[in-house]
VEXKEMAR-106845 format. One record per residue (C-alpha): residue number from 1; residue in one letter; z, y, x. Coordinates in steps of 0.02 Angstrom, whole numbers, plus 32768, in hexadecimal, padded with zeros to 4 digits. Layout:
REM residues N
[node NUM; A; [Z; Y; X]]
...
END
This chain:
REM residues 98
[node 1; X; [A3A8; 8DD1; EB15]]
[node 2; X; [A2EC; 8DF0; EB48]]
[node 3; X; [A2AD; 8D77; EBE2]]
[node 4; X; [A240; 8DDC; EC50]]
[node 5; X; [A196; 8D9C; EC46]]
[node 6; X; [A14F; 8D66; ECD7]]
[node 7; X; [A09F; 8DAC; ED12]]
[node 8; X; [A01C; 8D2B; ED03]]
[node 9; X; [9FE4; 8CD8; ED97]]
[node 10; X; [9F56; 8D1D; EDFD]]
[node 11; X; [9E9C; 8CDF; EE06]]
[node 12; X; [9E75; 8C65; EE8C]]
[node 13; X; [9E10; 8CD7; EEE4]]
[node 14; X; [9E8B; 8D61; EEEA]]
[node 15; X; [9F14; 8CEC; EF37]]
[node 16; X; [9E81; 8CB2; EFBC]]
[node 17; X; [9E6F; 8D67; EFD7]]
[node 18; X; [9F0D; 8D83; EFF8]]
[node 19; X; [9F4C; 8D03; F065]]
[node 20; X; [9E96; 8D2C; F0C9]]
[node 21; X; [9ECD; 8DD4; F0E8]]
[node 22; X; [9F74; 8DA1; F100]]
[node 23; X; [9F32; 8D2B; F19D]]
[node 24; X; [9ED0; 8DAE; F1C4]]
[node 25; X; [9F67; 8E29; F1BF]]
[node 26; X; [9FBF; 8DA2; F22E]]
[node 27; X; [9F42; 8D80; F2BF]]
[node 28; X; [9F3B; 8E43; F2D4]]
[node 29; X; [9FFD; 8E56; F2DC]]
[node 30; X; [A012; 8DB9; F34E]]
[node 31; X; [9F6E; 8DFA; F3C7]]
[node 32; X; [9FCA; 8EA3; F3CD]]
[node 33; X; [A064; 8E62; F419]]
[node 34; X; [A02E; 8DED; F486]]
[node 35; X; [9F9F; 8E5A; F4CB]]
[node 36; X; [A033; 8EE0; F4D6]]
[node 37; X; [A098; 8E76; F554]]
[node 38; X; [9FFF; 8E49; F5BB]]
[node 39; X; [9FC7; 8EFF; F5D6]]
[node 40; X; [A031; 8F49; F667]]
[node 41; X; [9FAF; 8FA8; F6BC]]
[node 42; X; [9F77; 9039; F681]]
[node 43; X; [9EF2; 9028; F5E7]]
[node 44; X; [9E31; 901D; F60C]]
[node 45; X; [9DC6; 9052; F5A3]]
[node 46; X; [9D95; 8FB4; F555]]
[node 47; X; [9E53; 8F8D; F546]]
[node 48; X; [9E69; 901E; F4E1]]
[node 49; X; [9DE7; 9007; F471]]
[node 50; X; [9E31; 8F4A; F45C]]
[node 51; X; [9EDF; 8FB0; F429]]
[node 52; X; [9E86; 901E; F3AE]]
[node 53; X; [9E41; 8F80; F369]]
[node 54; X; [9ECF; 8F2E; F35A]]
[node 55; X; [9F1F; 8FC2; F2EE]]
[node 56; X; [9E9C; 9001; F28F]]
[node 57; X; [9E6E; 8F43; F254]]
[node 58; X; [9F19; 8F17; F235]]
[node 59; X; [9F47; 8FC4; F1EB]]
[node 60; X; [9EA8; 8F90; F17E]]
[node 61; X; [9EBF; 8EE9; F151]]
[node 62; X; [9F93; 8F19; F11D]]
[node 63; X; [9F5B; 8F7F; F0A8]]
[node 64; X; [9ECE; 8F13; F047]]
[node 65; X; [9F52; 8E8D; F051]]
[node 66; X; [9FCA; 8EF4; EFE6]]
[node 67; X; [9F43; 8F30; EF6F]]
[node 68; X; [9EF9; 8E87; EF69]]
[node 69; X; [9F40; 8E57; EEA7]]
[node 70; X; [9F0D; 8F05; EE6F]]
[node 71; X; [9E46; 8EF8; EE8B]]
[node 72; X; [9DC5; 8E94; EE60]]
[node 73; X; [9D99; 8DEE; EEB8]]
[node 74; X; [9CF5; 8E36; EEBE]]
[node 75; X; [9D48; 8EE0; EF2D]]
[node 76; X; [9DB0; 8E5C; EFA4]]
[node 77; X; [9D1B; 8DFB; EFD3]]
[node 78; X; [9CD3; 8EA6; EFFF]]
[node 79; X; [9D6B; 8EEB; F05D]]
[node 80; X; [9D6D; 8E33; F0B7]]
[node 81; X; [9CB6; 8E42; F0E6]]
[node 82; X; [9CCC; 8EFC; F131]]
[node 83; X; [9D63; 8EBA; F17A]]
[node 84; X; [9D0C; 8E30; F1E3]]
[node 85; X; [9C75; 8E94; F20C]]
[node 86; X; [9CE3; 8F40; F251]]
[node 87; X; [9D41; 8EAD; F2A6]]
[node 88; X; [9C9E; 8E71; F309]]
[node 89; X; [9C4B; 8F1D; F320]]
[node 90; X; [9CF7; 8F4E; F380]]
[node 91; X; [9CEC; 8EB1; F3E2]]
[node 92; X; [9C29; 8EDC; F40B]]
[node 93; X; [9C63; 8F7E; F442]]
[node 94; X; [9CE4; 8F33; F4A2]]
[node 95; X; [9C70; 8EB2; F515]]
[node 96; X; [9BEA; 8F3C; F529]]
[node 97; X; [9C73; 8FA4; F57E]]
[node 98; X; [9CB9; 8F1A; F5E5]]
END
């Protein structure tokens, strides 16, 4: 008798947000694997920094892509900023090593 009602669409910004983090979520997944396949030696250090990089970023960006529609766009330009910047202090870390 009752239709559901359907929620009401999300702000721009929180759909950029989440299709950002949802890239974001993708490039880690997709770097994983196809780093995984090209490490047969044993892992330097440098290569096991890039791993923890890898999952900690992607662990990171997973979850502010499924709370995404629950914050403010204000919070997801945030996470994304900390995001990016985590992303290229690991990679600094990573070239000083090497």
């Amino acid at each position: 008798m009752f239709a559901e009602i359907p929620a009401p669409p999300s702000p721009p910004s929180q759909r950029r947000a989440a299709r950002s983090f949802g890239v974001v979520f993708a490039s880690f997944l997709i770097g994983l694997v196809y780093a995984w396949f090209h490490w047969s030696r044993p892992l330097s250090l440098a290569d096991k920094v890039a791993a923890a990089e890898f999952l900690i970023c992607g662990t990171f960006s997973g979850v502010f892509l499924l709370t995404a529609k629950s914050v403010s766009p204000e919070s997801n330009q945030k996470r994304l900023t900390g995001l990016f910047i985590a992303v290229a202090a690991l990679q600094v870390i990573v070239t000083v090593i090497r």
